[in-house]
C-alpha positions as CSV (number, residue, x, y, z in Angstrom):
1,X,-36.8,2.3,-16.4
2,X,-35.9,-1.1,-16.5
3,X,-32.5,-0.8,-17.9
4,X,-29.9,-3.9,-19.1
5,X,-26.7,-1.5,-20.1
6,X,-25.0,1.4,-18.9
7,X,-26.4,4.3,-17.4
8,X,-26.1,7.6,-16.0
9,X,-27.1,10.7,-13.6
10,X,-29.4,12.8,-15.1
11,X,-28.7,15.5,-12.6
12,X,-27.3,18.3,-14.4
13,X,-23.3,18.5,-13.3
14,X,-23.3,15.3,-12.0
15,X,-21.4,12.3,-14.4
16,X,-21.6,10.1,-12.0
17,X,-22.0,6.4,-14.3
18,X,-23.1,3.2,-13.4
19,X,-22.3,0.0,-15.7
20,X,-25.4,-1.7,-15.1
21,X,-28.7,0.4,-13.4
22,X,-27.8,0.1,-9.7
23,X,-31.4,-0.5,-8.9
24,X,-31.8,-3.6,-10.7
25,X,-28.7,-5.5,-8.3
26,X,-31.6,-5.5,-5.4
27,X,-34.5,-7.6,-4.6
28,X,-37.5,-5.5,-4.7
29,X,-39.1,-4.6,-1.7
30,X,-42.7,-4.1,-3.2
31,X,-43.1,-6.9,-5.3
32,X,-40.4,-9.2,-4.6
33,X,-39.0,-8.7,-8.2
34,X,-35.3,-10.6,-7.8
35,X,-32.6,-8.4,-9.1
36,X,-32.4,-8.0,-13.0
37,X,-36.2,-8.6,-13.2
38,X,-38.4,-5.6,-13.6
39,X,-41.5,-4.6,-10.8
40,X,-44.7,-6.3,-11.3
41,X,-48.0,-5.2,-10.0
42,X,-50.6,-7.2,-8.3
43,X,-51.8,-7.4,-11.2
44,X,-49.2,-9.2,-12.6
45,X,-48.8,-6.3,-15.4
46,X,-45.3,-4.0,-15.4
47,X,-45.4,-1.2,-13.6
48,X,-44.8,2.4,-15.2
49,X,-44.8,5.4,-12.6
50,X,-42.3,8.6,-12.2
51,X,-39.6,6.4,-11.2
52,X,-39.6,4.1,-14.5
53,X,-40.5,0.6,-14.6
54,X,-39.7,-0.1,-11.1
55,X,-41.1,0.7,-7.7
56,X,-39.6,4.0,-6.1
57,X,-39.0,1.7,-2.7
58,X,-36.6,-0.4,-4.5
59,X,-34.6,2.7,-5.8
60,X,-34.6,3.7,-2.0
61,X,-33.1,0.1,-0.9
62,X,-30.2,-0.1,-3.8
63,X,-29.4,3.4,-2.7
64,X,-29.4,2.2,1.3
65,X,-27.6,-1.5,0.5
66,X,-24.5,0.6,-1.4
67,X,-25.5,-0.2,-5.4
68,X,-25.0,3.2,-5.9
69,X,-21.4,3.7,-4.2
70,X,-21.0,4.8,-0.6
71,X,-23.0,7.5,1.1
72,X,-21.2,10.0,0.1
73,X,-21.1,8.7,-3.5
74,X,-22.9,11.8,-5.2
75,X,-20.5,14.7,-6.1
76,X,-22.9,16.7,-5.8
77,X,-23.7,16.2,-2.2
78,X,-27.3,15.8,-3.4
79,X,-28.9,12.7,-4.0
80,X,-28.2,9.7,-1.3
81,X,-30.1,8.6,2.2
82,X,-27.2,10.1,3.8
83,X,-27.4,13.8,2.0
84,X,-31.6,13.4,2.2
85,X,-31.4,12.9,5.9
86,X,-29.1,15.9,5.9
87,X,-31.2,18.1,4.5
88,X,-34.9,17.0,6.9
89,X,-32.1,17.4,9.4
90,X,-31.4,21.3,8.6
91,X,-28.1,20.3,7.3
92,X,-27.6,21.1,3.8
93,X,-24.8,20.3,1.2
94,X,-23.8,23.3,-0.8
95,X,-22.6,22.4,-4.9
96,X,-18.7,23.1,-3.6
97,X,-18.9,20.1,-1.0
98,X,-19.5,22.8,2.5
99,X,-21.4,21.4,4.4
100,X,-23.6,24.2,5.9
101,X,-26.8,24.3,8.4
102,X,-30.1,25.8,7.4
103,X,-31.0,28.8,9.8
C-alpha cells in the first residue's frame, strides 16, 4: 500500500518497524513514480496488485538501495536480496540465525 506513517513486518516473529514505508524513499522503476508518490499505470490509473499500491519492482529496489536497513537487516534471516539469493543458492537461513546448506 501506499503508506504516509509508520509501518511494520507482517512476518510473524519479526518486529522489525519502519518510520515511514521504506519503499516509498525510492524512485520507481516501473513507472517512474518519484519517492512519496504512489505507482501509476500506463493508464494513468493507481495500481492495486499483491504488493499494494505500488509495483513489486520498486519493493525489490528500496530493498537493494538499503531503505530497508542493511542486508542482513531481517532478524529473521528471511526476507532481503541477500537472504533470497541465499536460499536459489542452496544456502538457507535457519529462525536461530545458522546459516545452513540445503542438501
Amino acid at each position: 500500500m501506499s503508506r504516509k506513517g509508520a509501518v511494520a513486518c507482517q512476518v510473524e516473529g519479526c518486529g522489525m518497524t519502519w518510520p515511514r514505508d521504506p519503499v516509498m524513499t525510492v524512485a520507481c522503476p516501473t513507472c517512474g513514480a518519484a519517492p512519496g508518490r504512489a505507482c501509476k499505470q500506463p493508464s494513468g490509473h493507481g495500481t492495486w496488485n499483491a504488493f499494494g499500491r505500488f509495483h513489486p519492482e520498486r519493493d525489490l529496489h528500496a530493498d537493494r538501495s538499503g531503505a530497508y536497513g542493511p542486508p542482513d537487516h531481517c532478524p529473521l534471516g528471511r526476507c532481503g536480496h541477500a537472504n533470497v539469493a541465499a536460499r536459489q543458492e542452496g544456502i538457507i537461513p535457519f529462525q536461530d540465525g545458522v546459516i545452513g546448506l540445503l542438501v
